[in-house]
N, C-alpha and C positions, 0 to 999 in steps of 0.2 A: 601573295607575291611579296615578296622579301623587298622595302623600301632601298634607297641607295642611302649612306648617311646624307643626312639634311634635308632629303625629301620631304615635301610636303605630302600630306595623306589628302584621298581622294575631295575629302570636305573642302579644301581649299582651292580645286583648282576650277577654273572656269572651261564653262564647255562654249558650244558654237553660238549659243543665244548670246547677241549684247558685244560681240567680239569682229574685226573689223573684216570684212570681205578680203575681195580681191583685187578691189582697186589700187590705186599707186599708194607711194608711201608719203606721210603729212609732213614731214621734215625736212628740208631741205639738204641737209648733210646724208641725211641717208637715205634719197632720192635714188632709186636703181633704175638705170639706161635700158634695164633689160627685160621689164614686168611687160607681162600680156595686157594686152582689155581685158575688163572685167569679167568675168568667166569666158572671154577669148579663146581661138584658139590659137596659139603663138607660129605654128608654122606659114614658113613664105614671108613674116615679115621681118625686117630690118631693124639690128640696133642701132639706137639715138642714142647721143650724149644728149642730157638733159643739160640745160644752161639756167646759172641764177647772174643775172648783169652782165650778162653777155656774157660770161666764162663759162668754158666745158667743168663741169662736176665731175673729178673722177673718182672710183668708188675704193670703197675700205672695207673689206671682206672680211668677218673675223671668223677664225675658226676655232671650236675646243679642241681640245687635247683627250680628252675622254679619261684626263686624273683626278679632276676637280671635284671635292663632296659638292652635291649640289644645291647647296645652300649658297656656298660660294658663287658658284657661276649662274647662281638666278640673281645675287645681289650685281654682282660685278653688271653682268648684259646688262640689267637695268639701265645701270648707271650709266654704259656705254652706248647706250644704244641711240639716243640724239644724234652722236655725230658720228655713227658708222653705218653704211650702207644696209651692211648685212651680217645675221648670225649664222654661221654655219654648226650645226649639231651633230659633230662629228664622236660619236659615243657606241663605239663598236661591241661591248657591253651589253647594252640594254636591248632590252628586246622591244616588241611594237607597243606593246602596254604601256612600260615603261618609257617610251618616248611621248606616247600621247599625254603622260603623266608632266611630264617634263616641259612639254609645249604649253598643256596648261597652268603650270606654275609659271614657265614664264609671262605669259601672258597677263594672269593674274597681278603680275607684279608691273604690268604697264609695257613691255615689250611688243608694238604690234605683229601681229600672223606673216604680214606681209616681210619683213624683216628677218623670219627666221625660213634657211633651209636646211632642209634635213639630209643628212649626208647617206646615199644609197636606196633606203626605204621607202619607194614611189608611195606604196599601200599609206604610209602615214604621213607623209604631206600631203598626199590626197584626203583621207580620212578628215583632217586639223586643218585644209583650206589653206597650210604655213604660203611662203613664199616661192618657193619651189624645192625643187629634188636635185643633190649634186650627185654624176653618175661616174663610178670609178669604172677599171677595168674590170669587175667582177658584177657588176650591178647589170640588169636592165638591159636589153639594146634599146634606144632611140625607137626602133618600130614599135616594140611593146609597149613603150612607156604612151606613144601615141595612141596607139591601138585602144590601150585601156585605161590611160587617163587621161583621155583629149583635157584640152587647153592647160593642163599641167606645164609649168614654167619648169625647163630645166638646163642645166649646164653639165658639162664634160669636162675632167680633168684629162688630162691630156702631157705630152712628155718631147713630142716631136713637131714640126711643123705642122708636117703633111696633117697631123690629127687631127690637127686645129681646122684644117680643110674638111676633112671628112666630118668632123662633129658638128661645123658649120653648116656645110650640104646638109645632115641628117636634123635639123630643125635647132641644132642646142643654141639657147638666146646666150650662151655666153661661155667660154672656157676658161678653167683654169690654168693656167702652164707653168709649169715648173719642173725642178726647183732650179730658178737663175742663178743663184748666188751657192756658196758651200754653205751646209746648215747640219749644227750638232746630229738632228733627227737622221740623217742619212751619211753616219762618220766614213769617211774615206772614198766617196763620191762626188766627183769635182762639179761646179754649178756649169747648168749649160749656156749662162751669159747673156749677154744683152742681144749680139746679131742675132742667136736661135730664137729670140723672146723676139726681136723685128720681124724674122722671117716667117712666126706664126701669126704674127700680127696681118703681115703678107698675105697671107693661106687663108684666115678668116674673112678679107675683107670687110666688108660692111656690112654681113650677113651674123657675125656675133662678135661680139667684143672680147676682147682678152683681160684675163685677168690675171697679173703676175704672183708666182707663188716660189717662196724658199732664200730664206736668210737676205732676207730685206729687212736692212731697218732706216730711219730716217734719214740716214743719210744716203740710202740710193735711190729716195723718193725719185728724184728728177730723173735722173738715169734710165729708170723703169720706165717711166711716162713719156722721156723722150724718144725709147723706144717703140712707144704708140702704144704702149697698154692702156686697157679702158681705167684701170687699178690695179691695185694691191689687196692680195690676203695675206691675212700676218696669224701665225699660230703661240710660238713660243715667246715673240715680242709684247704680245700682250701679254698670256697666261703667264711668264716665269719673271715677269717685271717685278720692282718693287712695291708699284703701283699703277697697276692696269688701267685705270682709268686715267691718269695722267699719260700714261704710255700711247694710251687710244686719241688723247687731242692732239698730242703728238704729232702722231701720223697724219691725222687731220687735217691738222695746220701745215704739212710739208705739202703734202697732196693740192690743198686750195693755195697756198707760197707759189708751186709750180704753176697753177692753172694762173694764177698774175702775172706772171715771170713771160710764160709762153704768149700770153696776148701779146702784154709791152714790146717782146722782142729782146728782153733784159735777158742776162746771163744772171743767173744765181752762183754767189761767190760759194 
C-alpha cells in the first residue's frame, strides 16, 4: 500500500495493547458531553453538559480537511489536542488500512482513541476502539450502525431542523448542523443562521446535543452558544490558520469566555 507523504510506516504505530479504552476523556477541555459507558451502549440515554466549577463545557470539534501531508496533522492534533474536545478524521481518500494506520500514528504521538472520530467508516472506529463514527448522508443508517456496532458512539450531520429531531430519536449522542454562517467551502450558499441552528437545538432536545458547524470563527463564539449549541466544529479555522495551534486556544478561550459570561449574566462586549 502506497504510504500518504509523512506517514509513518507500520513499525511505528501503536496498536490496541497499552492504548486507552472507552472510558471518558482525562482532560478537562476535551471532556465530550456525549461519550457512552464504558463499552456502553449509548441508546435511550440523554446528553450532559459536563461542568468543571460549575460552568457548562462546551465542546471544539476539530475537523481535517483531508489536504494535510500527514505528518502535519499528526504534529498539529498533538499539539491541539489538550484543549479540543475532539478530532474528527475526515479523510475521504484513505481507505480502511490507511485509517487504522493514521489512528495509530496518531495515537502513538499521544492523542487519545477516545478523542478521535472517524468521519463515515463505522468498520474502523470500531475496529481502533476511536471515539465514535460521524454519519453523513451517504454513511450507515443509525439501525446498522446499531445492529452491528452496538455501543458505538455516534453523531449525525445534519442540515435542517427536523433532522436534528429524527437523528435524535434514532440514538445519535450528538449532531452536527450546519453550515450557520457563509463559508469559502460551500461558495455561493448563504449560512442557515442562528434561528435554524436554535430550532434544531429545539428538535434535538436533551436527547443529543448540537453541535454548530460553518464559517464560525471566534467571534460568533457567543452567538452560536447562545443559540443553545452544545459547540463548535471548526475545519478551515484551524487547518488554513497561520497557526493552528494558537488558532485552537483561540476558540477555546471564546467557548470557556462565553461559559463565564452566561453564568455571571454578563454581556460580552
Amino acid at each position: 500500500m502506497a504510504a500518504r507523504e509523512g506517514m509513518p510506516g507500520r513499525e511505528g504505530i501503536a496498536g490496541r495493547e497499552g492504548t486507552a479504552g472507552r472510558e471518558g476523556m482525562a482532560n478537562t477541555g476535551g471532556t465530550s458531553p456525549f461519550k457512552g459507558e464504558a463499552q456502553g451502549d449509548p441508546r435511550g440515554q440523554q446528553a450532559q453538559r459536563p461542568e468543571q466549577d460549575g460552568l457548562a463545557v462546551h465542546e471544539l470539534h476539530v475537523i481535517t480537511d483531508g489536504k494535510q501531508p500527514w505528518d502535519r496533522l499528526i504534529r498539529i492534533a498533538a499539539e491541539i489536542a489538550p484543549v479540543v474536545s475532539a478530532i474528527h478524521l475526515r479523510e475521504p481518500q484513505a481507505g480502511a488500512a490507511m485509517l487504522c494506520e493514521l489512528i495509530g500514528a496518531l495515537t502513538a504521538a499521544g492523542v487519545s482513541l477516545e478523542r478521535l472520530i472517524v468521519n463515515d467508516r463505522a468498520d474502523v472506529a470500531w475496529a481502533m476502539r476511536t471515539g465514535g463514527v460521524q454519519l453523513g448522508g451517504r454513511s450507515l443508517s443509525a439501525a446498522q450502525v446499531r445492529d452491528r456496532f452496538p455501543g458505538l458512539v455516534y453523531g449525525r450531520s445534519v442540515h435542517r431542523p427536523e433532522e436534528a429531531g429524527d437523528a435524535a430519536a434514532q440514538g445519535a449522542r450528538y449532531v452536527l448542523f450546519g453550515h450557520v454562517f457563509a463559508t469559502p467551502s460551500k461558495p455561493g450558499r448563504p449560512g442557515r443562521g442562528v434561528r435554524e441552528l436554535a430550532a434544531a437545538v429545539r428538535c434535538a432536545a436533551t436527547a443529543a446535543g448540537v453541535i454548530a458547524i460553518g464559517g464560525i470563527g471566534t467571534s460568533q463564539v457567543a452567538e452560536v452558544c447562545a443559540a443553545g449549541a452544545a459547540g463548535i466544529a471548526v475545519m478551515s479555522g484551524i487547518w488554513e490558520a497561520a497557526d493552528p495551534v494558537e488558532a485552537a486556544r483561540c476558540y477555546r478561550a471564546a467557548l470557556d469566555a462565553y461559559s463565564v459570561y452566561a453564568v455571571r449574566g454578563e454581556k460580552q462586549a
